[in-house]
Structure formats: structure tokens, C-alpha cells
ZAMI-564648 format. One record per atom (N, C-alpha, C, O, CB): residue number from 1; atom name; x, y, z. Coordinates in steps of 0.2 Angstrom, whole numbers. Glycine has a CB too. Layout:
NUM/CA/X/Y/Z
...
***
This chain:
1/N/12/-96/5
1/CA/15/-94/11
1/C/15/-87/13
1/O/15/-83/8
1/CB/23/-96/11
2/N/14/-85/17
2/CA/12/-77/20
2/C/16/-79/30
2/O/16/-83/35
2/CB/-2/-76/21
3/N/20/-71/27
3/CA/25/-69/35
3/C/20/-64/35
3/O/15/-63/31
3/CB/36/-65/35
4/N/21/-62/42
4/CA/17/-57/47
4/C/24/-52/50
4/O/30/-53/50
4/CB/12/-63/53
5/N/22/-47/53
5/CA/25/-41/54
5/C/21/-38/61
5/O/15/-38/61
5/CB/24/-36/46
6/N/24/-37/66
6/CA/21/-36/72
6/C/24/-30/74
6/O/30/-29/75
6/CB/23/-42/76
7/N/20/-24/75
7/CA/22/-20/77
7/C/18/-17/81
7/O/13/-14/78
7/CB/24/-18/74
8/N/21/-15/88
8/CA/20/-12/94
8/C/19/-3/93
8/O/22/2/90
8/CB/27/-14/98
9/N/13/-4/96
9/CA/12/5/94
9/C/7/9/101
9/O/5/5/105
9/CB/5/6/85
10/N/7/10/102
10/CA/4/14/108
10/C/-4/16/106
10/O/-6/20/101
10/CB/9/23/111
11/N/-10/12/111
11/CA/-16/14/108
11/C/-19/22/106
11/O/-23/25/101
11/CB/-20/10/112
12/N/-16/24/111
12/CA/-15/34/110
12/C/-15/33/103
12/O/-20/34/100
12/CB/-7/38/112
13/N/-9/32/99
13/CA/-8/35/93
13/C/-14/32/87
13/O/-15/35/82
13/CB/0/33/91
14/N/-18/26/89
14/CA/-23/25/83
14/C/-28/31/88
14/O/-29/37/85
14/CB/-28/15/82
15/N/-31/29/96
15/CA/-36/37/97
15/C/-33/44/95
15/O/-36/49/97
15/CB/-37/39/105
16/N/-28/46/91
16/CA/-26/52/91
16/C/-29/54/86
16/O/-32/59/84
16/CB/-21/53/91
17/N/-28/47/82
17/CA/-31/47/73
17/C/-37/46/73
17/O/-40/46/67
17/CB/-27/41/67
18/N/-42/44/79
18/CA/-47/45/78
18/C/-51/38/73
18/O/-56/38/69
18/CB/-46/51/75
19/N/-48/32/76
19/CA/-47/28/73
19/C/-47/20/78
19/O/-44/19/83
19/CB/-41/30/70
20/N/-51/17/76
20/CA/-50/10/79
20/C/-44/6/77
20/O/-42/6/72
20/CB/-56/5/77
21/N/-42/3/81
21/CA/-36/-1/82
21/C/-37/-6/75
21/O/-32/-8/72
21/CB/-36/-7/91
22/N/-41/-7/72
22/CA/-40/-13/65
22/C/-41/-8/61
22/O/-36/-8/57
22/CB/-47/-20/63
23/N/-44/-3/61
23/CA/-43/3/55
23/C/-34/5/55
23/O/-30/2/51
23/CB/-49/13/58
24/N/-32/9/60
24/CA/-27/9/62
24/C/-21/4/60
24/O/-16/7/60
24/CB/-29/10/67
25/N/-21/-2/59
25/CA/-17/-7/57
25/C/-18/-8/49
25/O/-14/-11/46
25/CB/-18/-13/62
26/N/-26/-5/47
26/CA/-26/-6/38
26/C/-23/0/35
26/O/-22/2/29
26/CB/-35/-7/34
27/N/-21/2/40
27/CA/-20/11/37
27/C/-13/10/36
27/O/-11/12/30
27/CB/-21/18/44
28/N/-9/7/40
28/CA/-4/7/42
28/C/1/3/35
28/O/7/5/33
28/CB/-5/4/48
29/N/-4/-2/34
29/CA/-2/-8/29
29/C/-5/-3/23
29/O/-1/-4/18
29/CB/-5/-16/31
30/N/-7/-1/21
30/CA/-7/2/14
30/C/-2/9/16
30/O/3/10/12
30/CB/-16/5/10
31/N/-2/10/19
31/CA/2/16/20
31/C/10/13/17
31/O/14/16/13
31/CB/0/18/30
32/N/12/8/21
32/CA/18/5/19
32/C/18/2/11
32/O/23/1/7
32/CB/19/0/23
33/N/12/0/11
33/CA/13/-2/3
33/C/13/7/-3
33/O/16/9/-7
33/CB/4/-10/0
34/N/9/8/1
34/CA/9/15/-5
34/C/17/18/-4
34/O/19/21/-9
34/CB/3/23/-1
35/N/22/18/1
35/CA/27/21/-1
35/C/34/14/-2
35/O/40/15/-2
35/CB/28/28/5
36/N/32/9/-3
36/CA/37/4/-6
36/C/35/5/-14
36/O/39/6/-18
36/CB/35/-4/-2
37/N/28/5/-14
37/CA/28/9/-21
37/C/31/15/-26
37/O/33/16/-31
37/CB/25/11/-20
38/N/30/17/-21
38/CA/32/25/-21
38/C/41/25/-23
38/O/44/28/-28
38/CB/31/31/-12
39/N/43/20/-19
39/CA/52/20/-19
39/C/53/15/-26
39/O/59/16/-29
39/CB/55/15/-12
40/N/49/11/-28
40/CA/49/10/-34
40/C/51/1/-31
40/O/54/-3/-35
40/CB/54/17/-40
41/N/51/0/-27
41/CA/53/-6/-24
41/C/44/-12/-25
41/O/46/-18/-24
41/CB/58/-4/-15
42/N/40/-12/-25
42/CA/34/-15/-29
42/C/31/-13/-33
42/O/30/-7/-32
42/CB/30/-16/-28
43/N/27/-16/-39
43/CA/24/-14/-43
43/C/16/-12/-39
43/O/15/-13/-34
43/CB/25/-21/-48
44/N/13/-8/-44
44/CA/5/-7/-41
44/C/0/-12/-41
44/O/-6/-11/-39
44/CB/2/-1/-46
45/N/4/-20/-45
45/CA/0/-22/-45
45/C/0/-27/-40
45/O/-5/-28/-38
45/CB/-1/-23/-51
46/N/5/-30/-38
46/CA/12/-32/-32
46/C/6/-30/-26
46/O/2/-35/-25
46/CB/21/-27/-31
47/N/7/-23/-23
47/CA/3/-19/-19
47/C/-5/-19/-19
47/O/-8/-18/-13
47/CB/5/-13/-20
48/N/-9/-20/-25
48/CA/-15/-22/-27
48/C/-18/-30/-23
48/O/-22/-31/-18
48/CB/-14/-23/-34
49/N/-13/-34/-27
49/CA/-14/-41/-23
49/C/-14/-39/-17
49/O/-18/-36/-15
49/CB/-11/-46/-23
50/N/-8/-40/-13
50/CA/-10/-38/-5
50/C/-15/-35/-1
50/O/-16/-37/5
50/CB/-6/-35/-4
51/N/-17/-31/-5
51/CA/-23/-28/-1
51/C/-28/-28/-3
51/O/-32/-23/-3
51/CB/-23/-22/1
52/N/-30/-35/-9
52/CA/-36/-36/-12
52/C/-40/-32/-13
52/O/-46/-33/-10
52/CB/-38/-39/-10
53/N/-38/-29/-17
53/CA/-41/-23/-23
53/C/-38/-24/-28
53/O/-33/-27/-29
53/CB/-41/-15/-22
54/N/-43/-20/-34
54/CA/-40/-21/-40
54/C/-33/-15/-41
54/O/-31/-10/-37
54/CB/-46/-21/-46
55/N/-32/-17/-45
55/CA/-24/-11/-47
55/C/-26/-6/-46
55/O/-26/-3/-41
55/CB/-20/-11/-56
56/N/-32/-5/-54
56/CA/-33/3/-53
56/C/-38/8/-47
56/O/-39/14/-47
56/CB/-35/4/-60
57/N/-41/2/-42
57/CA/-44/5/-36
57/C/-36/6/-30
57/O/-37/9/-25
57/CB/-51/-2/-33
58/N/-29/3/-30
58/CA/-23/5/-30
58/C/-20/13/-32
58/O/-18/18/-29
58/CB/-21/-1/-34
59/N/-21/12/-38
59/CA/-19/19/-42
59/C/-24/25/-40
59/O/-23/31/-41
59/CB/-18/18/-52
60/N/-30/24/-37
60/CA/-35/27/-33
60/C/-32/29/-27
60/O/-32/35/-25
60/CB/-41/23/-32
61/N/-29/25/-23
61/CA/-27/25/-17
61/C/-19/31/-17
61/O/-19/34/-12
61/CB/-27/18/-16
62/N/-16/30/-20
62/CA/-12/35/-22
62/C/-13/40/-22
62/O/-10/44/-18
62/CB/-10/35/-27
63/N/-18/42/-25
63/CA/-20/50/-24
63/C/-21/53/-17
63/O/-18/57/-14
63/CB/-28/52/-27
64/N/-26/48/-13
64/CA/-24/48/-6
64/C/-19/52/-2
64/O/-21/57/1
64/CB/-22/43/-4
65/N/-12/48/-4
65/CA/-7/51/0
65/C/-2/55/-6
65/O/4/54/-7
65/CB/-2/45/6
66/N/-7/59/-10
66/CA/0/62/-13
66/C/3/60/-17
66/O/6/65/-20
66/CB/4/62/-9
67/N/3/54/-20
67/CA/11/48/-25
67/C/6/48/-31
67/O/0/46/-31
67/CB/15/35/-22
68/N/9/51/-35
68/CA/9/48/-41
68/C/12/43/-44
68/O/17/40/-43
68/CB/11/51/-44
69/N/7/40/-49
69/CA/7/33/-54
69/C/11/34/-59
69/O/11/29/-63
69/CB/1/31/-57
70/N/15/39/-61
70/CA/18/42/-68
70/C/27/40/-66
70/O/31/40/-70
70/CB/17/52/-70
71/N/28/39/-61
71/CA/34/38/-58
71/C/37/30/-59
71/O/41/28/-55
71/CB/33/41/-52
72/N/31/27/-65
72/CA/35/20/-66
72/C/39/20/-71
72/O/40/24/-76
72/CB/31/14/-68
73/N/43/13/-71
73/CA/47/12/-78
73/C/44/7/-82
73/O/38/6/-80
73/CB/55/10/-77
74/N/48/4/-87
74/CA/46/-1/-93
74/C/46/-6/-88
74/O/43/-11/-89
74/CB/52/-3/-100
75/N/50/-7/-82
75/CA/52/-15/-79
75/C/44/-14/-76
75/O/39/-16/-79
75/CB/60/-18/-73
76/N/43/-11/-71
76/CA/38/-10/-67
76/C/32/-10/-72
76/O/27/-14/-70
76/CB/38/-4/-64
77/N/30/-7/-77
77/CA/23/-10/-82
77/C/24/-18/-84
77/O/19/-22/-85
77/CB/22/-5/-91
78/N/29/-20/-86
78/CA/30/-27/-88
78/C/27/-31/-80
78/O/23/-35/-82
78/CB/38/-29/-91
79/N/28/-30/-73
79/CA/28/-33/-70
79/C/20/-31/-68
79/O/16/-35/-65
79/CB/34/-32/-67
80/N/17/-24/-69
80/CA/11/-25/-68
80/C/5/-28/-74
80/O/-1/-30/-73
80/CB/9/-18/-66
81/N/9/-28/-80
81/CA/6/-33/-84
81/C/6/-41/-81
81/O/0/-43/-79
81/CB/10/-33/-92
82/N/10/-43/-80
82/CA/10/-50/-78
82/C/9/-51/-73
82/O/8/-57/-72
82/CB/13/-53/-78
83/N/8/-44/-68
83/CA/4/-48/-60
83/C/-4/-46/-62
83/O/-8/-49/-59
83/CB/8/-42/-50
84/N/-5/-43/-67
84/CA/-13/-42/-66
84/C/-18/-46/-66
84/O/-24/-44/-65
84/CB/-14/-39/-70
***
């Protein structure tokens, strides 16, 4: 089962970024998963699946915007052990 999330944006703002409207909407969606991460509310591995890549091409992606991967706990490795 998969929800969808709809959100209205002004095409300005993907041309600002220099960016096509489907870039622009993948950007967006890791962008959200990288800081649900970040808040410590999904696992890297959680966030992995979703945007079908592996974990640690995930923990690559981090560097990106900044977040560090050292900022898990015990629950969060147990849970990227078992989502892996």
C-alpha cells in the first residue's frame, strides 16, 4: 500500500533551481526523507527503501545536505539491521 503527498509549488521555484519539474519533485522527496532522518523519526534504512537505493548510497546522500550518520541510537541500528 503506498499514500501519495501532493504538493503545490510555483514552476518559478524548480526554474530558479535550475531544475526540471521531475528533478525538482526527486529533490524534494529526499530532501524530506534526509531531514525525517535527521530528526531521528526514520531509520537510514526506512529512507533507503523509499528511494530505492541502497542504505549506504543513503548515508552518501547525507553528506549532500550536511546530516550526519553518527547521530543514531541502539533502536535506530536495530531497525536498520532489520530493514536492510
Amino acid at each position: 500500500m503506498h499514500g501519495q503527498i501532493t504538493i503545490s509549488y510555483p514552476e518559478m521555484l524548480a526554474f530558479s533551481l535550475k531544475m526540471r519539474n521531475q528533478e525538482f519533485e526527486r529533490e524534494m522527496k529526499v530532501i524530506s526523507l534526509v531531514k525525517l532522518y535527521e530528526l531521528g523519526k526514520i531509520s537510514s534504512g526506512i529512507a533507503a527503501k523509499i528511494l530505492n537505493i541502497s542504505r549506504l548510497d543513503f548515508l552518501s546522500v547525507l553528506s549532500t545536505y550536511h546530516t550526519s550518520y553518527f547521530s543514531t541510537t541502539e533502536r535506530d541500528l536495530e531497525s536498520d539491521f532489520y530493514n536492510a
